[in-house]
C-alpha positions as CSV (number, residue, x, y, z in Angstrom):
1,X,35.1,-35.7,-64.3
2,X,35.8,-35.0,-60.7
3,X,39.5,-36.0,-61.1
4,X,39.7,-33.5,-63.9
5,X,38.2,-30.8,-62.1
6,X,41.0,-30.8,-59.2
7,X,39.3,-32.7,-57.0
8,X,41.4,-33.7,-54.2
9,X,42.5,-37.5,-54.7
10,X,43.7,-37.9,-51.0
11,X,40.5,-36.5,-49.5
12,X,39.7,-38.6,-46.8
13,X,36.4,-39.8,-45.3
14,X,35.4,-40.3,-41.4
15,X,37.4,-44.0,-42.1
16,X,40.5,-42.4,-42.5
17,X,40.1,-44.0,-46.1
18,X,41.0,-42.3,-49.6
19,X,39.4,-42.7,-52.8
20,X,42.4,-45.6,-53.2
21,X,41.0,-47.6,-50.3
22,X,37.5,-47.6,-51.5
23,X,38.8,-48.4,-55.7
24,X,41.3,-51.2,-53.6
25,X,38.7,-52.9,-51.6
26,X,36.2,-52.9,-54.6
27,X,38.4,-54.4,-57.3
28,X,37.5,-50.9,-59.2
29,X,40.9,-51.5,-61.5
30,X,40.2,-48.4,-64.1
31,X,39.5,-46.6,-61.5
32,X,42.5,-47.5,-59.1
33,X,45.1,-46.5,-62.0
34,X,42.9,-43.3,-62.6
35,X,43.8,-42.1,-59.0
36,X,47.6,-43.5,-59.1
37,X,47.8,-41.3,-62.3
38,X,46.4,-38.6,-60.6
39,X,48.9,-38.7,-57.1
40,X,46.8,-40.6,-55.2
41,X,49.3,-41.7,-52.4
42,X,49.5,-45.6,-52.1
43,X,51.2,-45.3,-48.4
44,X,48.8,-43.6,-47.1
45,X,46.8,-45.5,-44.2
46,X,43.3,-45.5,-42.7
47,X,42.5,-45.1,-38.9
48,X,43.4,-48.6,-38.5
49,X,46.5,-48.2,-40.2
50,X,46.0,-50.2,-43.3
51,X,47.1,-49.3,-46.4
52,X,45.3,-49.3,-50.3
53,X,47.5,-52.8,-50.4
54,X,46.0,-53.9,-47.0
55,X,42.4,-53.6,-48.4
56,X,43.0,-55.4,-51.6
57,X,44.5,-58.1,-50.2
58,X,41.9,-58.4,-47.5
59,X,39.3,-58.7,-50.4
60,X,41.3,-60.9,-52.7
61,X,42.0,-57.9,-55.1
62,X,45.3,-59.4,-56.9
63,X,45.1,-57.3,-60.3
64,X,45.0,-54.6,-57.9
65,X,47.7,-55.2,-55.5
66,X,49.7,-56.0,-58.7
67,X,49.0,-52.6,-59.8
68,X,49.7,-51.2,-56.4
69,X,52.9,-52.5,-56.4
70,X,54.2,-52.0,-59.9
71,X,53.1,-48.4,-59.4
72,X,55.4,-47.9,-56.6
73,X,58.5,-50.1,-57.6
74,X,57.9,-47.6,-61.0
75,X,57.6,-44.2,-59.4
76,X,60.0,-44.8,-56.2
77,X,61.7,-48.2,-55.9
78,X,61.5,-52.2,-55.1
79,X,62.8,-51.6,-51.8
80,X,59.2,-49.1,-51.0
81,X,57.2,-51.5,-52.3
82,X,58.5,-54.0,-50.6
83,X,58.3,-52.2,-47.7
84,X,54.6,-51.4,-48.6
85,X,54.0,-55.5,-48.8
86,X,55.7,-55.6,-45.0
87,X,53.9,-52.7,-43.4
88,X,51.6,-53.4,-40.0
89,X,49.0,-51.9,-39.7
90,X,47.6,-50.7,-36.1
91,X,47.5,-55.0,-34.7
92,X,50.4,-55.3,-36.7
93,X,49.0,-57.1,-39.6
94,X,50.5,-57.4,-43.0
95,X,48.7,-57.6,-46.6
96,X,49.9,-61.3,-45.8
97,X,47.9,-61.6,-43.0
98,X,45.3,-60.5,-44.9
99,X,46.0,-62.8,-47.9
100,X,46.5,-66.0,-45.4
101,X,43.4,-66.2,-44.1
102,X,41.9,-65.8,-47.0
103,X,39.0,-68.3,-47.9
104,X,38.5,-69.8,-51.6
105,X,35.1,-68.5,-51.6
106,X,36.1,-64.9,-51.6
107,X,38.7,-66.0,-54.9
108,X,37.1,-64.9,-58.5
109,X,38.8,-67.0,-60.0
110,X,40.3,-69.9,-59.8
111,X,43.6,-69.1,-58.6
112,X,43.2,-65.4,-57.4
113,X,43.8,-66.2,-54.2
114,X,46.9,-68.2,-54.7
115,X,48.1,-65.5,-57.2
116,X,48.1,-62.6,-54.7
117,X,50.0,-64.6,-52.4
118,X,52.7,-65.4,-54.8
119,X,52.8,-61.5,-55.8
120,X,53.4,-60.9,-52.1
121,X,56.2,-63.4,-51.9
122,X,57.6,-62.4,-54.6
123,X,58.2,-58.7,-52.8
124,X,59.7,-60.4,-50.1
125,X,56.5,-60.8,-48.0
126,X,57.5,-62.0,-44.4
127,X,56.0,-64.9,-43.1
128,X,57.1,-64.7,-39.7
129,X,56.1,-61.3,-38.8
130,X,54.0,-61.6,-35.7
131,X,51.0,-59.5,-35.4
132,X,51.5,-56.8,-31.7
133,X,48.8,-58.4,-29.3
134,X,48.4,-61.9,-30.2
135,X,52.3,-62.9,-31.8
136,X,50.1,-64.6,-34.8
137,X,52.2,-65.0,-38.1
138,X,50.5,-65.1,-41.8
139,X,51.0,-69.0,-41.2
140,X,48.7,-68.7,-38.2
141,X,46.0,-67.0,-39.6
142,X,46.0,-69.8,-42.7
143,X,45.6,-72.4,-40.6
144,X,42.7,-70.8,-38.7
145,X,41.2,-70.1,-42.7
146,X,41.9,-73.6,-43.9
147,X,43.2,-72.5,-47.0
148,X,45.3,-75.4,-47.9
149,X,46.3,-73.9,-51.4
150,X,47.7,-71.1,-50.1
151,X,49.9,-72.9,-47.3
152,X,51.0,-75.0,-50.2
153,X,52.4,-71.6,-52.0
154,X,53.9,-70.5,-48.8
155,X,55.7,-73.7,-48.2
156,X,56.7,-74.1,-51.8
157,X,58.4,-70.9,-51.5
158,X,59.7,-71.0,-48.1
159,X,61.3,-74.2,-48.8
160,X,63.3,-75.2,-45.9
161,X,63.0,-71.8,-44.5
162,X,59.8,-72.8,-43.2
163,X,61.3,-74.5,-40.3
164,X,61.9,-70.9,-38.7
165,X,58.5,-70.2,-38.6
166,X,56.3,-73.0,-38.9
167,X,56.4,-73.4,-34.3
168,X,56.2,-70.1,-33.6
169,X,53.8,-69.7,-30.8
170,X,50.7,-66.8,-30.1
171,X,50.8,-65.0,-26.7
172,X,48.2,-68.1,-25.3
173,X,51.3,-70.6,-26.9
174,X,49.0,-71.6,-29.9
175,X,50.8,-72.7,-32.7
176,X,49.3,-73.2,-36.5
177,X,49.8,-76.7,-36.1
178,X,47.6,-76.1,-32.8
179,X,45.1,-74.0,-34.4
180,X,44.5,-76.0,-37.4
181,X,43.7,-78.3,-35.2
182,X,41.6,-76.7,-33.2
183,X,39.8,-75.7,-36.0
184,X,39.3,-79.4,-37.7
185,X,41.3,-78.5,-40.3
186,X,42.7,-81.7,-41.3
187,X,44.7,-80.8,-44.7
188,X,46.4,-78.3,-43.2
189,X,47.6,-80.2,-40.3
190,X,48.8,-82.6,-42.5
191,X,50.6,-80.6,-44.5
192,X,52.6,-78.8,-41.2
193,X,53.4,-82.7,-40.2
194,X,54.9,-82.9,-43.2
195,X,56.8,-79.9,-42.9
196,X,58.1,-81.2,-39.4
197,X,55.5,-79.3,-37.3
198,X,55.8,-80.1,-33.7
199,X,53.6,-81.9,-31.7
200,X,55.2,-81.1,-28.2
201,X,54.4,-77.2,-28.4
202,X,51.4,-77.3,-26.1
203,X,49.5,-73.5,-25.3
């Protein structure tokens, strides 16, 4: 009703966040294509500098990021939404970031979590973009999460790609294989091992 009545779809609150945020973060999918339909503006970032996309993948929204992204590969190009995957916000964090560290307790179902990580991928989602202050890739953050599914997906489509980012170092030198094991995260530690992880990068 308010949407018919001219309300303004891009109106936003002390957050810096539209009505898009808010239908992102809940999973509110009606109302998410309601607001698309009506020029609500999936580029447009909060204070923090995340996006509609930032806050669904944060929540492990993937019909939603799905619809994100086919809304803007429909009404501008592939090349914007792929750009929309890839944006930083303010720390420099990607919806991948977001996705990476996901846990499987926040998934619906099943494979939700694994799912929005594939979309992600799929629009060319970059793995080895470090975050501004702390140099932490996506692979970083999954190995903090322990999320071994997802590292799976991420390897699986890396293939031997994942050699150029699976030693990158944080500003304190940490890499995921470091973290992980920091963390007791034992699957994912083997699974870096078995991508060649080294054991010679020390903080």
């Amino acid at each position: 009703m308010l949407l018919k009545s001219g309300a303004d779809v891009n109106r936003t609150n002390r957050l810096g966040q539209t009505p898009l945020h808010t239908a992102a973060k809940g999973g509110n999918l009606n109302m998410l294509r309601a607001l698309l339909d009506e020029g609500g503006d999936p580029t447009r970032v909060c204070q923090q500098g995340n996006s509609p996309l930032h806050m669904a993948a944060r929540h492990c929204r993937q019909a939603v990021a799905a619809a994100i992204i086919e809304h803007v590969t429909q009404t501008k190009s592939r090349h914007d939404a792929v750009n929309l995957v890839n944006l930083g916000n303010k720390e420099g964090e990607t919806a991948l970031h977001y996705a990476a560290e996901l846990t499987k307790e926040k998934a619906r179902t099943d494979f939700e979590d694994t799912d929005l990580v594939k979309l992600l991928l799929r629009y060319e989602g970059d793995v080895s973009v470090q975050t501004k202050y702390t140099n932490e890739t996506p692979l970083h953050y999954c190995a903090r999460s322990g999320n071994e599914d997802i590292l799976l997906e991420i390897v699986k489509f890396l293939d031997h790609k994942i050699q150029l980012v699976v030693n990158k170092q944080t500003t304190n030198g940490w890499s995921p294989l470091l973290i992980a094991s920091d963390c007791g995260r034992d699957g994912i530690v083997d699974i870096l091992l078995r991508k060649h992880a080294r054991v010679d990068v020390f903080d």
